[in-house]
C-alpha angles and dihedrals in degrees: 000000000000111000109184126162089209126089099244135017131228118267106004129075130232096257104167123000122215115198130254130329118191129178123193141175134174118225131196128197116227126233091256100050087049092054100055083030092060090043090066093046090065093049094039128229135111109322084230092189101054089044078067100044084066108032080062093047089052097044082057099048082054100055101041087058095048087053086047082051088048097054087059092054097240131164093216141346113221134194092040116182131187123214127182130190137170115248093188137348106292090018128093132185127206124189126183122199142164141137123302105230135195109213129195121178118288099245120228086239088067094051108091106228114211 
């Protein structure tokens, strides 16, 4: 499966369009992780734990909307977007979208020669 945040990909062509695939997930943080979390907030630096907590919730929105796209039976979805919002204090959700694509090979008819 193709996941591209642009509009078209190299060498294939946009043949059907399917409509749009999303993925989410909400995430909380825990009581330990704040602690030590907070510490580093006082002394300053990358809040290294929390940088995990949503590289993993946006692995999973990912992959929840390929699996969406595959269900379709699509070759790609392109233009994908992440959003992220807080549902409560402590809880976040992401949520990755973007539009389910049939491609078929770009033809060398379709290539300009200069």
């Amino acid at each position: 499966m193709i996941v591209t945040t642009t509009e078209s990909i190299a060498g294939h062509q946009i043949e059907e369009t399917l409509g749009t695939v999303r993925g989410n997930t909400i995430r909380a943080r825990n009581v330990g992780r704040d602690i030590t979390q907070g510490l580093r907030n006082i002394v300053g630096g990358e809040l290294k734990s929390y940088t995990g907590l949503m590289a993993d919730a946006r692995d999973e929105a990912t992959d929840r909307m390929i699996a969406e796209a595959e269900e379709m039976d699509a070759d790609a979805v392109v233009a994908v977007r992440y959003i992220t919002a807080e549902v409560t204090q402590g809880a976040a959700e992401i949520l990755a979208y973007g539009t389910a694509v049939k491609l078929a090979p770009e033809s060398d008819s379709d290539v300009d020669v200069a």
